[in-house]
C-alpha atoms as a printed R data frame, in Angstrom:
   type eleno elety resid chain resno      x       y       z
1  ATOM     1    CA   UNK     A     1 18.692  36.947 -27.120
2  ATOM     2    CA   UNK     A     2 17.620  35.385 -30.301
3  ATOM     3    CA   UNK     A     3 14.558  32.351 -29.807
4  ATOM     4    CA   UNK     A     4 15.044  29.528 -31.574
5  ATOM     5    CA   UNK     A     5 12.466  27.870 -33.668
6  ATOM     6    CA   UNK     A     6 11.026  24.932 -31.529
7  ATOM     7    CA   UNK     A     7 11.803  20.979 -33.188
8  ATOM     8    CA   UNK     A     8  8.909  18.433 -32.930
9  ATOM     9    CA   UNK     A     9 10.207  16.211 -29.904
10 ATOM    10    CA   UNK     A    10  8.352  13.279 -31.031
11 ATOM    11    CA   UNK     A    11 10.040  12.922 -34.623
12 ATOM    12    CA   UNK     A    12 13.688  13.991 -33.401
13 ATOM    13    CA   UNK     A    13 13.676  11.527 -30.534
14 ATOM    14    CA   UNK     A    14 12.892   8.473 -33.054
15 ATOM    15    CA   UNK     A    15 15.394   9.681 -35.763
16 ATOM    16    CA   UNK     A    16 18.720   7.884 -35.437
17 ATOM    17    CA   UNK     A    17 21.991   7.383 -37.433
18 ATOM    18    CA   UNK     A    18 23.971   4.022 -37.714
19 ATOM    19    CA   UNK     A    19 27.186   2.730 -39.473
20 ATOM    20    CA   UNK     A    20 27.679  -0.524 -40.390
21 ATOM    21    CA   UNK     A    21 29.912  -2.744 -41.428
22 ATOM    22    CA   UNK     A    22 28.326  -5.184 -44.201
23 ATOM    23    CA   UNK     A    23 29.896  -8.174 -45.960
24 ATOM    24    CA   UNK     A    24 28.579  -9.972 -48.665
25 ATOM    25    CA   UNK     A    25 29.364 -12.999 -50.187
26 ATOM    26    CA   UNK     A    26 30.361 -13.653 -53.768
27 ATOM    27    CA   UNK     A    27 26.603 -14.547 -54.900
28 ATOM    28    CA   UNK     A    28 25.434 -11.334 -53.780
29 ATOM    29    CA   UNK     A    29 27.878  -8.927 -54.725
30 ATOM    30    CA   UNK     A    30 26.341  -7.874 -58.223
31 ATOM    31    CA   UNK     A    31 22.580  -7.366 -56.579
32 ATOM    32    CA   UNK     A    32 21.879  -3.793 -56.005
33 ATOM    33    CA   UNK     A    33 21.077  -4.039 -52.194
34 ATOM    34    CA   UNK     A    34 21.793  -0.513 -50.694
35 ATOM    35    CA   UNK     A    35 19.757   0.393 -53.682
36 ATOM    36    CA   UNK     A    36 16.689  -1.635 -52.791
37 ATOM    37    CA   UNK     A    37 17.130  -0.672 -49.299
38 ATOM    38    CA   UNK     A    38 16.740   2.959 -50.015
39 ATOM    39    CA   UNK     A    39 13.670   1.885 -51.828
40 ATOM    40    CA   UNK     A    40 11.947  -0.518 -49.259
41 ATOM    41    CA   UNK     A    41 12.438   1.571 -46.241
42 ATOM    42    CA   UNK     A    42 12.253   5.127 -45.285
43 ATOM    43    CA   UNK     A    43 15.997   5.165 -44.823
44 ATOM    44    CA   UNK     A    44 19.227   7.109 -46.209
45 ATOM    45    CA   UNK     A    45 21.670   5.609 -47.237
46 ATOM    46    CA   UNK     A    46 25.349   6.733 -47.481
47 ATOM    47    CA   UNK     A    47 28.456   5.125 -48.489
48 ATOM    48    CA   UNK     A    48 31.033   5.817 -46.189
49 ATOM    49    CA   UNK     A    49 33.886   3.177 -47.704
50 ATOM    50    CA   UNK     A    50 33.279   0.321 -50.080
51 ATOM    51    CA   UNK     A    51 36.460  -2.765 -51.113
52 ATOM    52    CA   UNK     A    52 34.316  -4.860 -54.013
53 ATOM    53    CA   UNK     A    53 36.415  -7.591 -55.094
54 ATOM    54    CA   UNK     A    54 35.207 -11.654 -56.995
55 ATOM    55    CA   UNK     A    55 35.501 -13.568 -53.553
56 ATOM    56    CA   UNK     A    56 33.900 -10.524 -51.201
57 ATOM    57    CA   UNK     A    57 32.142  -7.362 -51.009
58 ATOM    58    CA   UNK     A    58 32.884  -4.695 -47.765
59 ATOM    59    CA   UNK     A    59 31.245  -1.981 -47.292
60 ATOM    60    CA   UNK     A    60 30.770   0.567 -44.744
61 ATOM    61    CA   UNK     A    61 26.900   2.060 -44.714
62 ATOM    62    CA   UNK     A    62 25.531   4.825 -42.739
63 ATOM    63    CA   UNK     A    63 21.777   4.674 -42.248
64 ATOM    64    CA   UNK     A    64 19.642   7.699 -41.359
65 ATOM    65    CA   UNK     A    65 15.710   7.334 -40.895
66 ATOM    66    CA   UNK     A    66 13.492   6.270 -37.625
67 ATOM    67    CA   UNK     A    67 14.696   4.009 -35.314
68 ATOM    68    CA   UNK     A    68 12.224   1.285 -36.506
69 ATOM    69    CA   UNK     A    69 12.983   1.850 -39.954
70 ATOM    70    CA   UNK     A    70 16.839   1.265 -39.438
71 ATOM    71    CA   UNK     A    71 16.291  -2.184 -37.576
72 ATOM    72    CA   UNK     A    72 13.640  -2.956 -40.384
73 ATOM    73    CA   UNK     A    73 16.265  -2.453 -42.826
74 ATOM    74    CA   UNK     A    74 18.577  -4.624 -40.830
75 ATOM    75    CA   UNK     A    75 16.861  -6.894 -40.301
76 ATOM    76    CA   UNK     A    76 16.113  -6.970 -44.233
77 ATOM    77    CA   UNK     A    77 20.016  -7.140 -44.978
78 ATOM    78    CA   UNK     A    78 20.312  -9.697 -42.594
79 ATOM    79    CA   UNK     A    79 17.562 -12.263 -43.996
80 ATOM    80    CA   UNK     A    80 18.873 -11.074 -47.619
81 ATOM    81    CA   UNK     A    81 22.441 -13.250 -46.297
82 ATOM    82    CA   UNK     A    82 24.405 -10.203 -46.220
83 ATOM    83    CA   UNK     A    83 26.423  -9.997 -42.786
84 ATOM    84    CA   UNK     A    84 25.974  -6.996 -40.899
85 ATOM    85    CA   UNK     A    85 28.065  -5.404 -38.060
86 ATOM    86    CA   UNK     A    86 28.129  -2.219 -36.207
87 ATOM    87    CA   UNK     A    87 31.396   0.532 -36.574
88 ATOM    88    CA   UNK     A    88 33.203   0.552 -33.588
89 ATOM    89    CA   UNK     A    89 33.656   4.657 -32.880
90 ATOM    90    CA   UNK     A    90 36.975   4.978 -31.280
91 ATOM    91    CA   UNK     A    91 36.539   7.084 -28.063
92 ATOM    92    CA   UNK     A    92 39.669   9.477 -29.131
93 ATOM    93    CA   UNK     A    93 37.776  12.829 -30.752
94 ATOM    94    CA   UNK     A    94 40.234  14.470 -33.399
């Protein structure tokens, strides 16, 4: 039986991935803001679906990093006036 190599507890436990939904209104839809959040906080970011138009900006964003971090970051979008919401997961695995 092979052993496997053992994780640090600590830093795995506080890790965590979100998706959210943000929305961003017209005077904020030509500021870099996933960019700067990748820069401000110790987060990943990754673009899971984006619909840019004049009126509206929708995008969905997964963040990786600590759990702290990720509300940080939130938090962040939030007071920036962007509109953030979680992705509701449907329960049906494919």
């Amino acid at each position: 039986m092979a052993t496997r190599t053992k994780s640090k507890p600590t830093t795995q436990s506080s890790l965590q991935q979100t998706r959210l939904w943000l929305m961003y209104p017209p005077k904020l839809i030509k500021k870099p803001l996933i960019w700067e959040l990748g820069h401000k906080f110790k987060v990943t970011t990754n673009i899971r679906q984006a619909s840019v138009t004049d009126e509206i900006g929708i995008v969905c964003l997964e963040l990786d990093g600590k759990r702290e971090a990720v509300k940080t970051a939130i938090k962040w979008l939030t007071k920036s006036g962007v509109s953030v919401e979680p992705v509701e997961i449907s329960v049906i695995a494919s």
